[in-house]
C-alpha positions in Angstrom: 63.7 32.4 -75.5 60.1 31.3 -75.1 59.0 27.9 -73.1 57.9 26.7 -76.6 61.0 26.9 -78.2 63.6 24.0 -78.5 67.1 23.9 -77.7 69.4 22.5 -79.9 70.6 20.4 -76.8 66.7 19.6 -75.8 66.3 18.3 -80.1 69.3 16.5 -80.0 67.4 14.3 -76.5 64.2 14.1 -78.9 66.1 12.8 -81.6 67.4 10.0 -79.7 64.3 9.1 -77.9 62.7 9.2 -81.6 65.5 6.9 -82.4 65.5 4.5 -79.6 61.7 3.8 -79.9 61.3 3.7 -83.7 64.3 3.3 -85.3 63.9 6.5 -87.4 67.0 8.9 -87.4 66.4 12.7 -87.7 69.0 15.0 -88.0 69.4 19.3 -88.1 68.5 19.0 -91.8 64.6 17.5 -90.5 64.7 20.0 -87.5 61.6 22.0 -89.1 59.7 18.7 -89.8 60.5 17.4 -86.1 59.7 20.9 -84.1 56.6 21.1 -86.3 55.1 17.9 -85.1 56.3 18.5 -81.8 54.3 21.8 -81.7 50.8 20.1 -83.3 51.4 17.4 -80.2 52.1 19.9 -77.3 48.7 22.0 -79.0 47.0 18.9 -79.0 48.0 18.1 -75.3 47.5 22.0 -73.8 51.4 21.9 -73.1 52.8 25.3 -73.3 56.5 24.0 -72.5 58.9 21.9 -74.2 60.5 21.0 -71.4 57.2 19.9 -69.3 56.2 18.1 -72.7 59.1 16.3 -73.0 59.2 14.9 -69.3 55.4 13.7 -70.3 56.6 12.1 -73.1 59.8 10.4 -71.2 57.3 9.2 -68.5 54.2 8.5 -71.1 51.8 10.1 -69.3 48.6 9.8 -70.2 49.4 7.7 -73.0 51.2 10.0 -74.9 54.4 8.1 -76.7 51.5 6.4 -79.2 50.0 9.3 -80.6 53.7 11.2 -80.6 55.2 8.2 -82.6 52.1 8.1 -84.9 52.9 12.0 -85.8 56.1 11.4 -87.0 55.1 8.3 -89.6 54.7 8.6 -93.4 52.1 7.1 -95.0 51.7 8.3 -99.0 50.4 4.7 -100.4 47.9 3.6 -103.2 46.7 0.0 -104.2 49.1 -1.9 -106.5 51.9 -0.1 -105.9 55.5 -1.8 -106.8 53.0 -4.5 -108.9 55.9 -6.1 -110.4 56.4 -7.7 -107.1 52.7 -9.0 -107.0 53.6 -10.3 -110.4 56.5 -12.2 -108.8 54.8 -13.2 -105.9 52.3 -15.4 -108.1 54.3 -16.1 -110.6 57.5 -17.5 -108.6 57.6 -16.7 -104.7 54.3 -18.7 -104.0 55.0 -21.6 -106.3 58.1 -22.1 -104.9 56.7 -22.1 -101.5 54.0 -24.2 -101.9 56.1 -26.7 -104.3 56.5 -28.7 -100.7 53.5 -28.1 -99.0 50.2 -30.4 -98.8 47.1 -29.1 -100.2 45.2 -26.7 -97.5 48.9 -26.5 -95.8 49.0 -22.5 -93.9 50.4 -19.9 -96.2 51.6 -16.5 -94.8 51.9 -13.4 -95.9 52.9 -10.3 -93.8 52.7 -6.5 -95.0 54.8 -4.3 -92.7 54.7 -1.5 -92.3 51.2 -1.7 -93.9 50.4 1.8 -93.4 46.3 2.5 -94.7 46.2 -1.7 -95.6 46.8 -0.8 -99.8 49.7 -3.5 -99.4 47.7 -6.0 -97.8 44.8 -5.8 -99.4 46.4 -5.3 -103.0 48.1 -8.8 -101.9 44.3 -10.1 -101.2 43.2 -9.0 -104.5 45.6 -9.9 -106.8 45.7 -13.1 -105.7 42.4 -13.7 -105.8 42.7 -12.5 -109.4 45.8 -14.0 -110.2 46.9 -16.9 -108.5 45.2 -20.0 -109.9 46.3 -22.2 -106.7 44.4 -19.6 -104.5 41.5 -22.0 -102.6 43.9 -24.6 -102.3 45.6 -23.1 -99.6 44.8 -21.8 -95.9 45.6 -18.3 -96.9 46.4 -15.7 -93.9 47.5 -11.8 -94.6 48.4 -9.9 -92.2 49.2 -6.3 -92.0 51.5 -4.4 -89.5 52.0 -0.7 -88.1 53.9 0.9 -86.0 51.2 3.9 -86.4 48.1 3.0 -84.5 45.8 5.0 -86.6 47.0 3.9 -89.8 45.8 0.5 -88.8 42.3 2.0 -88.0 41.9 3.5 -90.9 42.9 -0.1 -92.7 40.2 -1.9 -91.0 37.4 0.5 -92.1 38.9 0.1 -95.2 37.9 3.5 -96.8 39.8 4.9 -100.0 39.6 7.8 -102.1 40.5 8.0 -105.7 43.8 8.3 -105.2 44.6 5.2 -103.9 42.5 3.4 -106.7 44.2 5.2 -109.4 45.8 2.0 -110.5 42.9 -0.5 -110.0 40.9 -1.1 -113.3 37.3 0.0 -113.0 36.1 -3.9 -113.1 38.4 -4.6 -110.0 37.2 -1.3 -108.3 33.4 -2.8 -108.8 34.3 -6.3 -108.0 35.8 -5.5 -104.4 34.8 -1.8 -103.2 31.5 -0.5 -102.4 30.7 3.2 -103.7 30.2 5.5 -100.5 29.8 8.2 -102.9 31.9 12.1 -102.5 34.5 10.4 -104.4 34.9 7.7 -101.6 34.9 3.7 -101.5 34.7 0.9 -99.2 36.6 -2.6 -99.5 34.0 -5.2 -99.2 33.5 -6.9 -96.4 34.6 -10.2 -97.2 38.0 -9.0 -98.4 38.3 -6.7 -95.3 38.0 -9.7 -93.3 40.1 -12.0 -95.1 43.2 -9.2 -93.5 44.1 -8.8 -89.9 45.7 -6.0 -88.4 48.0 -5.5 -85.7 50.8 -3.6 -84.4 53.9 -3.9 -84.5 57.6 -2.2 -84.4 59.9 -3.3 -86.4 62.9 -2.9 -84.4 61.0 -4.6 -81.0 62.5 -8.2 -81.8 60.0 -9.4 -79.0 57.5 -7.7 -80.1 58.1 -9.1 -84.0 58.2 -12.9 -82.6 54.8 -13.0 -81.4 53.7 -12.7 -85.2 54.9 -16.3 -85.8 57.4 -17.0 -89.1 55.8 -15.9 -92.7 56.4 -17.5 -96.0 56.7 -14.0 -97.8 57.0 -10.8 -96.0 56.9 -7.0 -97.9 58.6 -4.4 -96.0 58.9 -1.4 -98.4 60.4 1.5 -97.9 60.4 1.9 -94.4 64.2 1.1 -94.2 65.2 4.3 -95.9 64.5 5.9 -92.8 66.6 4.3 -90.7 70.2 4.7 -89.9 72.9 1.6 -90.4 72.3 0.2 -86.9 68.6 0.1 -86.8 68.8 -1.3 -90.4 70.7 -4.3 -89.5 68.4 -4.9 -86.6 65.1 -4.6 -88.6 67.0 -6.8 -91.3 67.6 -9.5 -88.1 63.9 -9.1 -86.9 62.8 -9.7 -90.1 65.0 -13.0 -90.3 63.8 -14.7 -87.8 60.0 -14.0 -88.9 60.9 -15.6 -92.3 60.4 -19.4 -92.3 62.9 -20.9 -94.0 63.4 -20.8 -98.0 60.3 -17.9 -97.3 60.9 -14.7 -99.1 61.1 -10.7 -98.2 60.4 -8.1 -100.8 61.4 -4.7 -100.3 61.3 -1.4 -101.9 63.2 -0.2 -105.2 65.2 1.7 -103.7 66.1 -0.5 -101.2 68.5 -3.5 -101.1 69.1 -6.0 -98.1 72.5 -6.5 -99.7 73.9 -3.8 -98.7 72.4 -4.2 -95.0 72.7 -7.8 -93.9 74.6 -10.9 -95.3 72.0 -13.3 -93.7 69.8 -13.4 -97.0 70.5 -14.6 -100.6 69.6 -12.5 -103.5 66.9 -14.1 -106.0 66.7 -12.6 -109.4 62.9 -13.0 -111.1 62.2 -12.0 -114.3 59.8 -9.1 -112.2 61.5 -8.4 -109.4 64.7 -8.9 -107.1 63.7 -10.6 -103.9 66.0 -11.7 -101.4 65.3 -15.3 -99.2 65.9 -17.2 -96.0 68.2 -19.7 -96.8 66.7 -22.8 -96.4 67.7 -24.8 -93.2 70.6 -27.1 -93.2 71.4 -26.1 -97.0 
C-alpha cells in the first residue's frame, strides 16, 4: 500500500474530524469525493503521506484546517434563487417585524451560509426593488461562511452569466457593471450595503458574536448534516433570532422535523418557521 493511500481506519479518523469541526457527515458512500479532496490538499501542501498530512491537519500547522475545510464546501448558487421567499420576506416577514418598531429602528438580515454573496445581495436588491418601507429603516445584511474564499469572492462581487440567469436585463444594468468576457460586477454601493464574515454554524460561540437578527436564511446547508449537528445548528440559530424574528430555509428542508423550539408560519409564498415571541 502506498504512503498516499487511506485506510479505511485512517478515513473513518477524517470523517470525524470533518464532522467535529463542520458538522458535515461523510460516509463510505462519499469516500471518492473525500480521498479526492484530500489528495488536491496534500498536492497542494507537497505531502506525500497521509499519515504525516493528517498529523498537520490535527495540529493545524501552517494554517492548514481553513483551506482543508474550504475544499470540502459546496457552493452551486445564482441570484434569486428560492424567490418565493424574497416574495414573503416583503410581503409578510418584514411587515410583521417592523409593525412594532419606530421609524429608522435596526432591521437585520443574516444570509448563512452565504456562499459567493447571491443570497445576500439578492436580499439587497429585491428590497430595494420591492419593499416600499425600504429607507425607513436602518437596514444591515450580513452574509456568513464557513468557507473563507467564498466570502472573498462575495466581496469582489464578480458573477458570470450563470448566476444572473434569473435577473431581468433592467435589474442586471441597474446594479452590475459589465467587466466584459461574459463577466459582471455588483456596484459598489450595493456591495457595500453587505458585510461579510465568518462563521460556523455549529460554533455556538462563534454564532453569538453576530448579535440576534430579525430574519435569518439558512438554505440548504442542513441536508448535510447528521441528526445531532442538525439540532445544534437549529439551537444556534435560536438564539441568533430575536424574538417573533423569522428563519427561512431550504425546500427541502424543514425545521419541524429537527427542533420543536420554532413555530411553523404558513404564507401564501413560502413556509417559514419563527421565534416565538417572548413571554407569549
Amino acid at each position: 500500500m502506498s504512503e498516499t493511500a487511506i485506510t479505511e481506519e485512517e478515513f473513518r479518523r477524517l470523517c470525524d474530524f470533518v464532522y467535529r469541526r463542520t458538522g458535515m457527515i461523510f460516509t463510505e458512500a462519499k469516500r471518492y469525493y473525500v480521498e479526492r479532496r484530500v489528495s488536491e490538499r496534500m498536492a497542494a501542501t507537497g505531502t506525500t503521506s497521509f499519515a504525516r498530512y493528517f498529523a498537520r491537519l490535527r495540529t493545524d500547522a501552517l494554517g492548514e484546517i481553513e483551506p482543508f475545510v474550504n475544499a470540502f464546501t459546496v457552493n452551486e448558487t445564482y441570484f434569486y434563487r428560492e424567490d418565493h421567499q424574497l416574495r414573503c420576506l416583503t410581503a409578510d416577514l418584514l411587515p410583521r417585524r417592523t409593525a412594532a418598531k419606530a421609524p429608522f429602528a435596526p432591521l437585520r438580515v443574516w444570509s448563512i451560509p452565504c456562499s459567493t454573496g447571491e443570497e445576500p445581495y439578492s436580499i439587497a436588491v429585491w428590497l430595494l426593488e420591492n419593499w416600499s418601507d425600504v429607507d425607513a429603516y436602518d437596514i444591515e445584511i450580513i452574509g456568513s461562511d464557513i468557507d473563507t474564499r467564498v466570502l472573498e469572492a462575495a466581496q469582489e462581487g464578480v458573477y458570470g452569466s450563470r448566476a444572473l440567469m434569473r435577473l431581468s436585463a433592467d435589474i442586471v444594468t441597474k446594479y452590475f457593471i459589465p467587466l466584459g468576457g461574459d463577466l459582471w460586477r455588483v456596484m459598489d454601493d450595493l456591495r457595500q450595503s453587505v458585510r461579510f464574515a465568518p462563521a460556523n454554524l455549529i460554533d455556538a460561540a462563534e454564532i453569538r458574536t453576530f448579535g440576534r437578527f430579525d430574519v435569518i436564511f439558512c438554505r440548504n446547508v442542513l441536508i448535510y448534516f447528521d441528526d445531532a449537528s442538525r439540532r445544534l445548528a437549529a439551537e444556534n440559530l435560536y438564539e441568533s433570532l430575536l424574538p417573533g424574528g423569522y428563519i427561512c430555509l431550504g425546500h427541502a428542508e424543514s425545521m419541524s422535523r429537527i427542533s420543536p423550539l420554532y413555530e411553523v408560519c404558513r404564507y401564501a409564498d413560502a413556509i417559514v418557521y419563527q421565534k416565538p415571541m417572548e413571554g407569549a
